[in-house]
C-alpha beads as a LAMMPS data file, in Angstrom:
LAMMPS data file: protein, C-alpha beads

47 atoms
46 bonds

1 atom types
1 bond types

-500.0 500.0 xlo xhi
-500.0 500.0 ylo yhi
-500.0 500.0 zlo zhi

Masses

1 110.0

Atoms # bond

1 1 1 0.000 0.000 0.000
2 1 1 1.710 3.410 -0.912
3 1 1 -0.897 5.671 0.701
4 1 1 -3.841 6.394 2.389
5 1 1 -6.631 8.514 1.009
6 1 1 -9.548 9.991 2.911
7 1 1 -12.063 12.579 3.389
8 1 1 -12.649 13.365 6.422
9 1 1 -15.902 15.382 6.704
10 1 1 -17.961 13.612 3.603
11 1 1 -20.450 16.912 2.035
12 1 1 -22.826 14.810 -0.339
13 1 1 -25.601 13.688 1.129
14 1 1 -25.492 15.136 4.295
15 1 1 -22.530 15.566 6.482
16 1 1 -20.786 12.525 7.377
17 1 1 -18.406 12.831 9.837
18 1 1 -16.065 9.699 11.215
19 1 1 -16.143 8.131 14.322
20 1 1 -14.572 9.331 17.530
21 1 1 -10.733 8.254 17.195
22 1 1 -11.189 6.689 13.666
23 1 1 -8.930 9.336 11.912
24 1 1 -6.377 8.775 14.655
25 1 1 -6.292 5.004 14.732
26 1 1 -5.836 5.251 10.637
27 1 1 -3.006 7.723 11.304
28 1 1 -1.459 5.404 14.025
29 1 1 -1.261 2.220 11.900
30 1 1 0.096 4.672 8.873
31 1 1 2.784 5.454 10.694
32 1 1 3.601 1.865 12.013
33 1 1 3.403 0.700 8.235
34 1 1 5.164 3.352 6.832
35 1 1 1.873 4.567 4.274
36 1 1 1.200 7.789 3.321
37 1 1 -1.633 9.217 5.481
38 1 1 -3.612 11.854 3.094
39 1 1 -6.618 14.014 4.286
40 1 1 -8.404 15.941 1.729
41 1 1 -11.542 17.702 1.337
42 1 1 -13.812 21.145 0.593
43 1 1 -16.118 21.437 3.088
44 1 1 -14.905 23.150 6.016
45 1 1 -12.065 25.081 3.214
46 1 1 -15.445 27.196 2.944
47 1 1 -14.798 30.346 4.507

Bonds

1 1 1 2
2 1 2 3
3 1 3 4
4 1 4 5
5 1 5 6
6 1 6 7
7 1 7 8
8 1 8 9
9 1 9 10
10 1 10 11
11 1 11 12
12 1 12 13
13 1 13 14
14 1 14 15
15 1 15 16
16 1 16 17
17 1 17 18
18 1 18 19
19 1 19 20
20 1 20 21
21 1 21 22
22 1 22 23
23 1 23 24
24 1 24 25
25 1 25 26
26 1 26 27
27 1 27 28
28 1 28 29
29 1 29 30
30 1 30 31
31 1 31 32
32 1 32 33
33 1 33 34
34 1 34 35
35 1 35 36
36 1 36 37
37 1 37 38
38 1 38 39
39 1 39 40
40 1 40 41
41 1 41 42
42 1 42 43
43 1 43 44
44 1 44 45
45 1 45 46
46 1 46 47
């Protein structure tokens, strides 16, 4: 696995937001692995 992709706060269809600790477990086992952690997305960039 070279990477990692998610979006954290999901816009369509309502806003989806992750569990409590989710992003942080992902970011955990990442870094254990070595795998690009990437977080990308638009809707809280709207200000």
């Amino acid at each position: 696995v070279a990477a990692f992709m998610v979006e954290p706060i999901q816009g369509e269809a309502g806003v989806v937001v992750p569990d409590l600790g989710y992003l942080t477990g992902v970011r955990e086992l990442c870094t254990r692995h070595q795998v690009l952690f990437i977080a990308d997305e638009i809707q809280t960039g709207l200000a």
